[in-house]
MARLUM-749001 format. One record per residue (C-alpha): residue in one letter; x, y, z. Coordinates in steps of 0.5 Angstrom, whole numbers, plus 500, padded with zeros to 3 digits. Example, Ala and Ser with C-alpha at 12.3 -4.5 7.8 and 13.67 -1.06 7.14 Angstrom:
// residues 2
a525491516 s527498514 
END
This chain:
// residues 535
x500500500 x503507498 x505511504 x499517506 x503524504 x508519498 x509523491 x507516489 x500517493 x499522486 x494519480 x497519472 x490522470 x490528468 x487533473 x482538472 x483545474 x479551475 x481558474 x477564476 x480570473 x477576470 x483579467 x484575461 x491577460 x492574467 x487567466 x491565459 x498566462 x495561468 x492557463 x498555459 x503554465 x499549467 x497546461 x504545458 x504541465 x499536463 x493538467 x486539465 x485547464 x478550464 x477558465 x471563468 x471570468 x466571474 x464567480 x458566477 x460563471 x466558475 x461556480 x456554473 x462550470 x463546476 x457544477 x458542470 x464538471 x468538479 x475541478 x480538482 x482544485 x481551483 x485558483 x480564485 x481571485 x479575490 x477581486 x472579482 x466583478 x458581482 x460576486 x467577490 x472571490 x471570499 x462570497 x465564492 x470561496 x464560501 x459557496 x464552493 x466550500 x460548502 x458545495 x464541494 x468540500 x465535505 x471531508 x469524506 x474524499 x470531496 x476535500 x477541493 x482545495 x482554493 x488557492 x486565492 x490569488 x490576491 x493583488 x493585495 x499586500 x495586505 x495580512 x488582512 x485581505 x489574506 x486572514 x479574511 x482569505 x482564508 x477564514 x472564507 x475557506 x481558502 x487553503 x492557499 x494564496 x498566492 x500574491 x500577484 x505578480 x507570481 x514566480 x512560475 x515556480 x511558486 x505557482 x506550480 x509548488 x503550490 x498547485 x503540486 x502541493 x494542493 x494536488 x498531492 x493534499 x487531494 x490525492 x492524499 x485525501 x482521497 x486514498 x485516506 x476516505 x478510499 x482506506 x477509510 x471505507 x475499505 x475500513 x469500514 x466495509 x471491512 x468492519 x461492516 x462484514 x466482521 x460485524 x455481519 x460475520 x459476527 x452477527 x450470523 x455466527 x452468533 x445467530 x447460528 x449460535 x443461537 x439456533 x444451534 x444452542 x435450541 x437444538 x442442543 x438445549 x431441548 x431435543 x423434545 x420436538 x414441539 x418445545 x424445542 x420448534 x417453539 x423456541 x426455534 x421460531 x422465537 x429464535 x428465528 x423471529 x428474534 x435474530 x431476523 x426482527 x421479524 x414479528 x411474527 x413467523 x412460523 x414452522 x410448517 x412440517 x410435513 x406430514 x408423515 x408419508 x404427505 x406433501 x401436506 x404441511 x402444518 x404448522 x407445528 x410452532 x408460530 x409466534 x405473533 x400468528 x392468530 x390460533 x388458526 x395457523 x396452528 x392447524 x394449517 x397455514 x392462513 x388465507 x393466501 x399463506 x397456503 x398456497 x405460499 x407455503 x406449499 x409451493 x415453496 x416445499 x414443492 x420447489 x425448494 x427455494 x426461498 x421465497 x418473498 x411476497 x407482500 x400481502 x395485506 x394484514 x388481515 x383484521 x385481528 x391479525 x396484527 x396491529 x396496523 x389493518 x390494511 x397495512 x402491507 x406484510 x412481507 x413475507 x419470507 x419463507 x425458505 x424450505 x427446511 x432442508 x434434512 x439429511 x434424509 x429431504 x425436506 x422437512 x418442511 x417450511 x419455516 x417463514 x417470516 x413476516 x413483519 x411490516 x412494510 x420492510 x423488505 x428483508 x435484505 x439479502 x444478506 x437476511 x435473506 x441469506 x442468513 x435465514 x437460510 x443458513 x439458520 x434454516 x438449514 x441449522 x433448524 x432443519 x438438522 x435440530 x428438528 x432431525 x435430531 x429430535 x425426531 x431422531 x431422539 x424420539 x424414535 x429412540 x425413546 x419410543 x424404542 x427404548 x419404551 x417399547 x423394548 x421396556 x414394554 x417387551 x421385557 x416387562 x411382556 x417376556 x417377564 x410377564 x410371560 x416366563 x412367570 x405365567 x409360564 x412358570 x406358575 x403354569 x408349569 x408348577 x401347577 x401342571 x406338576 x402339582 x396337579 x399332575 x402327582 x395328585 x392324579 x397319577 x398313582 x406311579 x411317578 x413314571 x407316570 x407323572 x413325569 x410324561 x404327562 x408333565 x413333560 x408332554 x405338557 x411342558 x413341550 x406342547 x407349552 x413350549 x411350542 x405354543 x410360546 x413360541 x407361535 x406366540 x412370540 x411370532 x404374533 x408380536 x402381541 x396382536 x390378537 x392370536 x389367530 x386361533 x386355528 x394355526 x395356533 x391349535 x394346528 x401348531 x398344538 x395339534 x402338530 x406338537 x401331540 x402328534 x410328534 x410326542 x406320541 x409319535 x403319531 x403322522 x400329522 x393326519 x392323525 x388330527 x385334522 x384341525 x377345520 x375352522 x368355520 x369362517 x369367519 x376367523 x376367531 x381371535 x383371542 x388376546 x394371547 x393370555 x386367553 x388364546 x393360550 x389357555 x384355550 x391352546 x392348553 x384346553 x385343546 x392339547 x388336554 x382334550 x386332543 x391328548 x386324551 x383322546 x390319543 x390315550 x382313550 x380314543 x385311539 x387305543 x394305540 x389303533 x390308527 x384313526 x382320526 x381325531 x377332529 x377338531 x373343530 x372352531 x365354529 x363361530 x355361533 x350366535 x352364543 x359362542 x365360538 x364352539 x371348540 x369341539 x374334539 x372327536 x374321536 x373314534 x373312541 x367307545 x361310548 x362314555 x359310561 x352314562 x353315570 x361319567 x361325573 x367328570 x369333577 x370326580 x372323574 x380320575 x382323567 x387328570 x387331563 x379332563 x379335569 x385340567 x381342562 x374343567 x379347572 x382352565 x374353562 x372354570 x377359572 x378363564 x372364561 x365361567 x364355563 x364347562 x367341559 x362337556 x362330553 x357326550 x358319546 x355314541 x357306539 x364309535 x364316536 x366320542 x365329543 x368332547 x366340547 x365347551 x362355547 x366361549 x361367549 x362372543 x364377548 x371374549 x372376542 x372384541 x374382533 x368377531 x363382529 x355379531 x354380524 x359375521 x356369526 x352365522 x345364525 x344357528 
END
């Protein structure tokens, strides 16, 4: 950078200089001296006439006579000052030439604003220092107010620079303070709002698997906005999500809006742009002032800052939803592991008061205990919904054909439309029922000879009936089954009594025995009454 006060700080374009002289001899005589030395000459005869000059083209400096016909040179002296000298780089010196010796007309010179004088008659040599020395104070002076702006400018980015950082700050310091999304998007917006000095402005998201948008926070907007953007901001909004740019308009202020009806809003909205596509839009309003592009920029760069805030929410949603639900499953797990448990101690308990040999008691409770297993696992493949009921009894079916060793076909599982389901806590007792009724036909039934055991689910107008088949002899007619010794008949009395208030029923003919119980409809909150056929 050139030294302020170096010869060098001197521009090679020609420099334009004014002389204001009334004695023609004395003008032309200036005029070819500075000339010859390469400057830009213009003359004016009266003060008149050199101000009309410069307001045509400034001159860089101007020699003023003070003794001048209508308006003296200390009136023009003044006016050229306050027109073109106002110390940002328009510094336009005046060097007076005066035929007067006296101090006096030099102090009154120069308190009209007069930087220089010169006395006439004048050496070439002095005329020319002090015009070189004026020009180099102009030329100084202008490098000073160019280094001064180029300060400024420097100063007004630094200052911007800081602003937007502190803006991002801010935003990003929402993002991390608060990562549950509704208070963590209103706080976004004031945010927003504030940085920006809007009034008012709002957070639009896009639905789940939609385009459509709804405002999920605004600050200084009527209730309405709160479920789907106002008036003409609809369509704003939508076109914005639909083509990703920020967007500016004008409209009028509603009544009951904002304070100011009839007054005119502007309104900025740019898209919310994630990782994983747009999220949704955010917007700004205020009165009347449009908003700058370097506001216009800075909203987008806090936008995109929201965008990744309002992701990592969603985000820290998903994994709380996530981790409740896997708390709900072990609590499901342990749940089930204890019925379990309890179910497996009873069956043992309830099994050594019924069988007379241990050997006996230990297959029964073993075939149990597996055909439970199996159950629990089709079970867990429900993930916990309503328990279809038919492949649930043909996967216990399968199960007591396998233990005892018998082919699939041995039991053949129909089921009536429409399908039944049960909750998975009734659905298995219903299961252990049925293996009790399909295992006690397999040991009293079939005595050990091949045949057929049916099973069959139909839905009725009092109930969904669960009925066993078998090839077996006819049960004696005095048979009381609470006092009977068939330890599985009896489970199966004590799981229908205890879950749903019902009973075991069996009845029998030469070749043919059935063992069945109807559970009300009420315990099937699937079944509509008017899929049940009329029996």
């Amino acid at each position: 950078m050139t030294p302020v006060g170096d010869n060098r700080a001197i521009s090679t374009e020609p420099k334009s200089i004014l002389v204001v002289e009334d004695n023609q001899t004395t003008s032309d005589l200036v005029f070819e001296i500075l000339n010859q030395e390469g400057y830009d000459v213009v003359q004016a005869a009266s003060g008149e006439a050199g101000m009309a000059l410069m307001e045509q083209q400034r001159a860089d400096l101007v020699l003023l006579d003070l003794m001048l016909p209508g308006i003296d040179g200390f009136e023009v002296c003044r006016r050229l000052k306050a027109r073109w000298s106002d110390g940002e780089g328009q510094f336009l010196p005046i060097v007076m030439l005066t035929a007067r010796g006296s101090n006096q007309d030099v102090v009154a010179g120069l308190e009209a604003g007069a930087d220089e004088y010169l006395r006439k008659p004048f050496e070439i040599d002095e005329l020319l220092l002090r015009v070189r020395a004026m020009l180099r104070i102009v030329e100084n002076e202008r490098a000073l107010a160019r280094r001064n702006h180029e300060l400024e400018a420097a100063y007004s980015q630094e200052r911007n620079t800081r602003r937007q950082l502190e803006a991002l700050e801010a935003v990003t310091a929402v993002g991390l303070a608060d990562l549950t999304l509704e208070p963590m998007l209103q706080r976004l917006i004031d945010t927003l709002c504030q940085v920006a000095q809007a009034d008012a402005g709002a957070i639009f998201l896009r639905e789940a698997d939609s385009s459509r948008l709804k405002a999920a926070a605004a600050v200084g907007m009527p209730r309405s906005t709160s479920k789907e953007p106002m008036n003409g901001m609809k369509s704003f909004v939508q076109r914005i999500g639909q083509t990703g740019q920020t967007t500016h308009i004008t409209r009028p202020v509603s009544k009951g809006e904002v304070a100011g009806t009839g007054e005119e809003r502007v309104v900025m909205g740019t898209p919310l742009a994630g990782r994983g596509g747009w999220l949704g839009v955010a917007t700004l309003e205020r009165n009347a002032r449009p908003f700058s592009g370097e506001e216009t920029r800075l909203f987008e760069v806090m936008a995109n800052r929201a965008a990744l805030a309002i992701e990592n929410a969603a985000l820290n949603a998903q994994v709380e939803k996530d981790l409740e639900m896997k708390t709900l499953l072990l609590r499901e797990l342990q749940h089930r592991v204890r019925n379990n448990l309890q179910a497996i101690s009873g069956i043992l308990s309830f099994q050594m008061t019924r069988d007379t040999t241990a050997q006996s008691a230990i297959t029964g409770a073993l075939r149990r205990i597996k055909s439970i297993a199996a159950t629990q696992d089709f079970l867990f493949k429900q993930e916990g919904g309503p328990i279809p009921l038919r492949p649930l009894l043909e996967v216990v079916a399968h199960q007591l054909a396998t233990l005892w060793a018998l082919p699939d076909q041995t039991v053949q599982v129909t089921a009536d439309p429409p399908e039944v389901e049960l909750t998975m806590e009734r659905a298995q007792i219903v299961g252990l029922a049925v293996h009790e009724l399909i295992a006690n036909a397999f040991q009293h039934g079939l005595h050990g000879q091949p045949g057929v055991i049916r099973l069959r689910i139909q839905p009725r107008a009092e109930g969904v009936l669960f009925e066993v088949t078998d090839p077996g002899g006819a049960v004696p007619s005095d048979f009381d089954l609470n006092a009977s010794s068939l330890a599985g008949l009896k489970l199966v009395q004590i799981l229908l009594q205890r879950e749903f208030r019902i009973k075991l029923n069996l009845d029998s003919e030469p070749g043919r025995t059935r063992a069945w119980f109807s559970i009300p409809l009420s315990y099937f909150p699937t079944l509509a009454l008017h899929e049940v056929p009329v029996s």
